[in-house]
TORDO-110890 format. One record per residue: residue number from 1; residue in three letters; z, y, x of N, C-alpha, C in turn. Coordinates in nm, 4 decimals. Atoms other than C-alpha are relative to their C-alpha. Layout:
+-----+------+----------+----------+----------+----------+----------+----------+----------+----------+----------+
:  nr : rest :     n_zz :     n_yy :     n_xx :    ca_zz :    ca_yy :    ca_xx :     c_zz :     c_yy :     c_xx :
+-----+------+----------+----------+----------+----------+----------+----------+----------+----------+----------+
: NUM :  ALA :        Z :        Y :        X :        Z :        Y :        X :        Z :        Y :        X :
...
+-----+------+----------+----------+----------+----------+----------+----------+----------+----------+----------+
end
This chain:
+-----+------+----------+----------+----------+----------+----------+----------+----------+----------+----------+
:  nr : rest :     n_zz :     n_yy :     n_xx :    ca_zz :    ca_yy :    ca_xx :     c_zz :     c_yy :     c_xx :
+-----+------+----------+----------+----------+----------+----------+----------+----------+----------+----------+
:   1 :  UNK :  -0.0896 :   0.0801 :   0.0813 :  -1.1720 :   0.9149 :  -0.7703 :   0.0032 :   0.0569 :  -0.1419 :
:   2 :  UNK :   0.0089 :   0.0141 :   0.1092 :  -1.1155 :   0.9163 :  -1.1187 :   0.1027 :   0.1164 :  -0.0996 :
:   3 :  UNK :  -0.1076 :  -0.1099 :  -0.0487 :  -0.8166 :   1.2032 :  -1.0722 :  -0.0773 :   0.0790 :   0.0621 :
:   4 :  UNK :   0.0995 :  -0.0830 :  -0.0466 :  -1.0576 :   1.4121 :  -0.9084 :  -0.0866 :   0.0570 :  -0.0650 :
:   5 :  UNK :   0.1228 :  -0.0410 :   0.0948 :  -1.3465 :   1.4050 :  -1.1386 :   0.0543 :   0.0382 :  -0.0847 :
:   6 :  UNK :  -0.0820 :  -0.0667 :   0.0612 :  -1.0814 :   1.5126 :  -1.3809 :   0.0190 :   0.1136 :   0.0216 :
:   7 :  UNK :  -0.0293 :  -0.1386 :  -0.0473 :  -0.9456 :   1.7930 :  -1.2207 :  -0.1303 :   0.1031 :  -0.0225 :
:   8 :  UNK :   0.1061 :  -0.0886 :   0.0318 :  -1.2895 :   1.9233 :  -1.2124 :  -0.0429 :   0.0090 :  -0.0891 :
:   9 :  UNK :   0.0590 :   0.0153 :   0.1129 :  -1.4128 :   1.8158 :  -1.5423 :   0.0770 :   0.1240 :  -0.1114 :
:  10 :  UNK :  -0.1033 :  -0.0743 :   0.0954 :  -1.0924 :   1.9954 :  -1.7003 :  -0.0358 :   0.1660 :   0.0125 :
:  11 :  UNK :   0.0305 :  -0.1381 :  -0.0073 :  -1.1567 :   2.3490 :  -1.5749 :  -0.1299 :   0.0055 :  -0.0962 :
:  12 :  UNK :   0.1709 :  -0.0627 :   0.1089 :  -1.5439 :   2.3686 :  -1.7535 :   0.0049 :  -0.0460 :  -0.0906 :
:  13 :  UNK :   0.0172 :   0.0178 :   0.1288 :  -1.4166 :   2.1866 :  -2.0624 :   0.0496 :   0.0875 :  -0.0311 :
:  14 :  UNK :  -0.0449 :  -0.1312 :   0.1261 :  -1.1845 :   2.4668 :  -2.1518 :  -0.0589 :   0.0987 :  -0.0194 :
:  15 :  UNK :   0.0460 :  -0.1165 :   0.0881 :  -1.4109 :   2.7038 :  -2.1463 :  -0.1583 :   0.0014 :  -0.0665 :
:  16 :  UNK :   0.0672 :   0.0135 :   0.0377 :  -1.6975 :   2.5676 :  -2.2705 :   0.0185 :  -0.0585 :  -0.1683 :
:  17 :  UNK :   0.0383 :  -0.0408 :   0.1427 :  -1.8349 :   2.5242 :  -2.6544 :  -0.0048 :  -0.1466 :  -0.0505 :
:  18 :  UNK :  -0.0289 :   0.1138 :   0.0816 :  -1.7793 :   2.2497 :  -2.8918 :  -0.1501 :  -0.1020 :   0.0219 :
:  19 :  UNK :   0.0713 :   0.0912 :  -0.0061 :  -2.0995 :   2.0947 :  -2.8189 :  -0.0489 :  -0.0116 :   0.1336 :
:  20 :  UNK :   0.0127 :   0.0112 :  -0.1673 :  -2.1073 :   2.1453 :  -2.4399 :   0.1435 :  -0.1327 :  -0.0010 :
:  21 :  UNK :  -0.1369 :   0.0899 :  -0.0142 :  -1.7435 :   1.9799 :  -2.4813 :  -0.0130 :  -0.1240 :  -0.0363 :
:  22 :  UNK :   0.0615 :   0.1353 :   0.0339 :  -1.9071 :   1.6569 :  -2.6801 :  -0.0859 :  -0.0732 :   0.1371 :
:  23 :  UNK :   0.0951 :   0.0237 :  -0.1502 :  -2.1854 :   1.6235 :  -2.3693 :   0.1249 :  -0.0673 :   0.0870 :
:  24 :  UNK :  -0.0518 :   0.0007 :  -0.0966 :  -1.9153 :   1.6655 :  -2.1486 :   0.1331 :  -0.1314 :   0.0144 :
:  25 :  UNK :  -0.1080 :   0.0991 :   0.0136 :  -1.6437 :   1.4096 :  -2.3058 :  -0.0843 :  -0.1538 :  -0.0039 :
:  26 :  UNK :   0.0961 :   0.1437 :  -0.0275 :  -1.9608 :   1.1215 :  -2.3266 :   0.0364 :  -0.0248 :   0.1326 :
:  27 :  UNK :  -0.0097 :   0.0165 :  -0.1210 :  -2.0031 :   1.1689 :  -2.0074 :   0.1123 :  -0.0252 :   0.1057 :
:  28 :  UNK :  -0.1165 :  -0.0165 :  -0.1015 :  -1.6765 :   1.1874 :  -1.8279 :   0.0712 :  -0.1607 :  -0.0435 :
:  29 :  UNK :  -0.0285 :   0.1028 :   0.0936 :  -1.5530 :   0.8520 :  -2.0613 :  -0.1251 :  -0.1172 :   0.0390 :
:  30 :  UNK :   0.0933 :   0.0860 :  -0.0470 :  -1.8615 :   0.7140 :  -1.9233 :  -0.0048 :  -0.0569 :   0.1011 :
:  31 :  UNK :  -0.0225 :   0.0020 :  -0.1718 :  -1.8131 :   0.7197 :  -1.5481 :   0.1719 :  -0.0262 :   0.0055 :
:  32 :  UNK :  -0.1488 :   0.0657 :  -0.0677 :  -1.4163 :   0.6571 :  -1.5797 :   0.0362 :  -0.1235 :  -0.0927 :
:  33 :  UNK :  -0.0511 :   0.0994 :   0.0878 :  -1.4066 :   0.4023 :  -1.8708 :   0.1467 :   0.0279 :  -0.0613 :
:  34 :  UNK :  -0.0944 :  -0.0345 :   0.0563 :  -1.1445 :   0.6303 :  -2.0046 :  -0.0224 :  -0.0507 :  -0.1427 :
:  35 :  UNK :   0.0206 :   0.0147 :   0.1357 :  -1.0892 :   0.5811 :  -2.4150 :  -0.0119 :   0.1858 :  -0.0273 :
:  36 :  UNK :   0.0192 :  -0.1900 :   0.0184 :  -1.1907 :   0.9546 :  -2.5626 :   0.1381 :   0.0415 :  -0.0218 :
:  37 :  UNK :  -0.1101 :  -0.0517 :  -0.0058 :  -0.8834 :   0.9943 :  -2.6771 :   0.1545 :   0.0482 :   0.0971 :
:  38 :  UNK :  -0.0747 :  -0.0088 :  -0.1347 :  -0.7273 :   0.9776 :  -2.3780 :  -0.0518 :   0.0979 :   0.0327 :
:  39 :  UNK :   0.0818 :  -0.1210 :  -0.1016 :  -0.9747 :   1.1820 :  -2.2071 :   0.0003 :   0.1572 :  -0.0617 :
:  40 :  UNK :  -0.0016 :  -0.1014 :   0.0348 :  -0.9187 :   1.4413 :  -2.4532 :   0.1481 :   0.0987 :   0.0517 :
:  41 :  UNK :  -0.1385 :  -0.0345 :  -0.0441 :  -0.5332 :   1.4735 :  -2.4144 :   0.0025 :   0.0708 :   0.1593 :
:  42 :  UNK :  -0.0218 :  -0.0232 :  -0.1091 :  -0.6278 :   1.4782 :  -2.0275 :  -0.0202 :   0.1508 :   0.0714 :
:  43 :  UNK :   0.0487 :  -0.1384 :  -0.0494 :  -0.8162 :   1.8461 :  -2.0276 :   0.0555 :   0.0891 :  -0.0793 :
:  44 :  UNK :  -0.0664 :  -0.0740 :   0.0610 :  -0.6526 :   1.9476 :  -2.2982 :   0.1715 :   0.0829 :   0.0197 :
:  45 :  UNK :  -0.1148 :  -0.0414 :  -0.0722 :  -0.2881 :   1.9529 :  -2.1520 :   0.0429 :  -0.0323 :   0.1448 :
:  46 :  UNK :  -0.0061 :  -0.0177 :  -0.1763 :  -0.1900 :   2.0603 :  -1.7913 :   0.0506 :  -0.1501 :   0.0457 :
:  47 :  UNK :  -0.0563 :   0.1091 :  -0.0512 :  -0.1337 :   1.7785 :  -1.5457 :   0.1154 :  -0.0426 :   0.0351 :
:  48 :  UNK :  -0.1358 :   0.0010 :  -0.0278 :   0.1900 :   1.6280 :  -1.5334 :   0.0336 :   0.0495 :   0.1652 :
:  49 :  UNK :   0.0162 :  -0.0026 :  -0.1352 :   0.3821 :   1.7081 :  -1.2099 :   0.0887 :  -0.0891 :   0.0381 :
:  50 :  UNK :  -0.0764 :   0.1026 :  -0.0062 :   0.5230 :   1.4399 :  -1.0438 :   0.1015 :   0.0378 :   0.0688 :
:  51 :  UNK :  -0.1163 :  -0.0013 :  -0.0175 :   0.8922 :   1.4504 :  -0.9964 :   0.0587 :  -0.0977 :   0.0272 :
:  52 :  UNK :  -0.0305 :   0.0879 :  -0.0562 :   1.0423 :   1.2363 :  -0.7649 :   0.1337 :  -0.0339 :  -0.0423 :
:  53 :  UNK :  -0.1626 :  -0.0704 :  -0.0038 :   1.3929 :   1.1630 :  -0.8426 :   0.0807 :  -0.0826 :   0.0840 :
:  54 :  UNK :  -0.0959 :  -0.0106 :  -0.1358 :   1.6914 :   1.1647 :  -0.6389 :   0.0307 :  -0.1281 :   0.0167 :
:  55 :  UNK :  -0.0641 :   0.1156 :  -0.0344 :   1.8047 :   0.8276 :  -0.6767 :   0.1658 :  -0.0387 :   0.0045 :
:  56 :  UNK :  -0.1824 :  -0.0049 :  -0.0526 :   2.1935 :   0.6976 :  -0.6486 :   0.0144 :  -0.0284 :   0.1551 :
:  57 :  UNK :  -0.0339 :  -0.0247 :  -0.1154 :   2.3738 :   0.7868 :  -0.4132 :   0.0611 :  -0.1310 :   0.1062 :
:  58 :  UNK :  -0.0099 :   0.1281 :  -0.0925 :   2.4839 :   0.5117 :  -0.1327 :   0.1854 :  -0.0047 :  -0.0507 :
:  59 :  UNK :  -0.1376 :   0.0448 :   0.0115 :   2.8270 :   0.3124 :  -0.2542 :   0.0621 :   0.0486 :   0.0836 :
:  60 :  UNK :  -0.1207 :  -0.0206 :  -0.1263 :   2.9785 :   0.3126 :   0.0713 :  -0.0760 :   0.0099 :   0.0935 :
:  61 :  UNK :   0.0447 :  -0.0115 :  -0.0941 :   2.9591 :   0.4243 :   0.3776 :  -0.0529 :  -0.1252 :   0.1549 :
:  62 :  UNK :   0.0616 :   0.1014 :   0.0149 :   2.7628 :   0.1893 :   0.6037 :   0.1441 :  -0.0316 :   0.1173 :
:  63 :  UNK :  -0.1597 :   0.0530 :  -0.1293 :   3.0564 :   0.2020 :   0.9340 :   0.1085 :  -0.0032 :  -0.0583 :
:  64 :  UNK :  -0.0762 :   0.0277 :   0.0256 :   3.3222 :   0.2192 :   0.7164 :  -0.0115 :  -0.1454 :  -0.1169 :
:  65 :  UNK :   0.0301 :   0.1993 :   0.0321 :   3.1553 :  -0.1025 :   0.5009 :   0.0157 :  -0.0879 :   0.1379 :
:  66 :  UNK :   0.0227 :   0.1281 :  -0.1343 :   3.0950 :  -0.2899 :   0.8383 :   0.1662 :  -0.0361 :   0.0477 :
:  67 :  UNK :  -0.1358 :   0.0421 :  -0.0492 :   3.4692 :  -0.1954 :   0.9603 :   0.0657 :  -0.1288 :  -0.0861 :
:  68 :  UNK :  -0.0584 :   0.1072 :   0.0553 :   3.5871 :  -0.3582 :   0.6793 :  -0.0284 :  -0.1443 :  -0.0346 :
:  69 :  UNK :   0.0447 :   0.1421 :   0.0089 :   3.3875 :  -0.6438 :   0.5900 :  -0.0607 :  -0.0873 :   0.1213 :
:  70 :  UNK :   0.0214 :   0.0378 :  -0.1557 :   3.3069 :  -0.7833 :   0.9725 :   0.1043 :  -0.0735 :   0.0019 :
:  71 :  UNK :  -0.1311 :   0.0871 :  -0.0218 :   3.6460 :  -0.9153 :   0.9864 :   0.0121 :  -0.1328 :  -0.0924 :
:  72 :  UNK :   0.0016 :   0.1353 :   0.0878 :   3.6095 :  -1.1242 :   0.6493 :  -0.0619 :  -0.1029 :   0.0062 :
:  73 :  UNK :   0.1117 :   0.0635 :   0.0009 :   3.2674 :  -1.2312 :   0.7236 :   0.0772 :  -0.1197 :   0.1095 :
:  74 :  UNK :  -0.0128 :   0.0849 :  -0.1424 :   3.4129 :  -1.4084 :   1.0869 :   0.1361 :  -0.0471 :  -0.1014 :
:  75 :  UNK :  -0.0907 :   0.0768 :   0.0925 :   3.7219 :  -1.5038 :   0.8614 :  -0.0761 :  -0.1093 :  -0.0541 :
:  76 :  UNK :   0.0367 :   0.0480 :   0.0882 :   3.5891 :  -1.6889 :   0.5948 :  -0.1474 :  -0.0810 :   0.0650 :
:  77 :  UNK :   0.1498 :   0.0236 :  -0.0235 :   3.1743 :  -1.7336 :   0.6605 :  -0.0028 :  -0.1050 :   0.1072 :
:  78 :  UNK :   0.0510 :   0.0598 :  -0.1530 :   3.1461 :  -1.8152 :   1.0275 :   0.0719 :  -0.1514 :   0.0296 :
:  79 :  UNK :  -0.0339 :   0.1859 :   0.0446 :   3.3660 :  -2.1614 :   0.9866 :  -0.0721 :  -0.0513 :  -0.0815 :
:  80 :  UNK :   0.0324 :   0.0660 :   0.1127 :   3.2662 :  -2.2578 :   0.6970 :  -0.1810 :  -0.0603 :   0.0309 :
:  81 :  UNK :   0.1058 :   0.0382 :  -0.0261 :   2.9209 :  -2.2641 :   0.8166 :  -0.0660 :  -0.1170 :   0.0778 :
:  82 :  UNK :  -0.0058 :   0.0913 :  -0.0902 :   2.7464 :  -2.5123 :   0.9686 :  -0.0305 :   0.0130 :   0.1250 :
:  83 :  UNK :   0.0479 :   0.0114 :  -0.1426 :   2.6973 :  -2.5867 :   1.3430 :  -0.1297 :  -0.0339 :   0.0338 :
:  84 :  UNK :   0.1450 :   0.0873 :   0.0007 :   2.3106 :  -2.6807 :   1.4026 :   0.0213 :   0.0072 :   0.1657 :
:  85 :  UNK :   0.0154 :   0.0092 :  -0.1453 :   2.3723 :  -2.6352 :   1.7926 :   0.0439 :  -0.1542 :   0.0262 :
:  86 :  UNK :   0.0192 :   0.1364 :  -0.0766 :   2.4793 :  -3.0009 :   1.7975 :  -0.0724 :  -0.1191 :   0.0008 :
:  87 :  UNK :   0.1283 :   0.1006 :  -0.0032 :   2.1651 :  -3.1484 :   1.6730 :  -0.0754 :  -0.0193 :   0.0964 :
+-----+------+----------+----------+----------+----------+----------+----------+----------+----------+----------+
end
């Protein structure tokens, strides 16, 4: 993959020589259809790390939601609805 050939590409650009590093940025821009400038940024600084994040936390709890709203739902909802059992 295209993340792969990266990873590897990045280690032998940094320590190779301004005209090994030209070779090496044709080529790599060639096979991923990166833009150079991209591809430069990519060996040049470490790979991000991905950080998941936590997310919000849950409103309410789900048995003390159900206690309460169960009762409204059969209140309100469950009339109001229609009957299809007497088609």
């Amino acid at each position: 993959t295209k993340k792969e050939l990266a990873k590897v590409t990045r280690a032998r650009y940094r320590l190779a020589g301004k005209s090994v590093k030209t070779f090496m940025l044709n080529k790599f821009c060639g096979n991923t259809e990166y833009y150079r400038k991209y591809a430069i940024k990519l060996f040049n600084h470490p790979p991000k790390e991905n950080k998941r994040g936590v997310g919000r936390r849950k409103k309410y709890d789900s048995e003390l939601f159900a206690e309460a709203i169960i009762p409204i739902w059969n209140y309100w909802i469950i009339p109001a609805a229609p009957d299809y059992s007497r088609n």
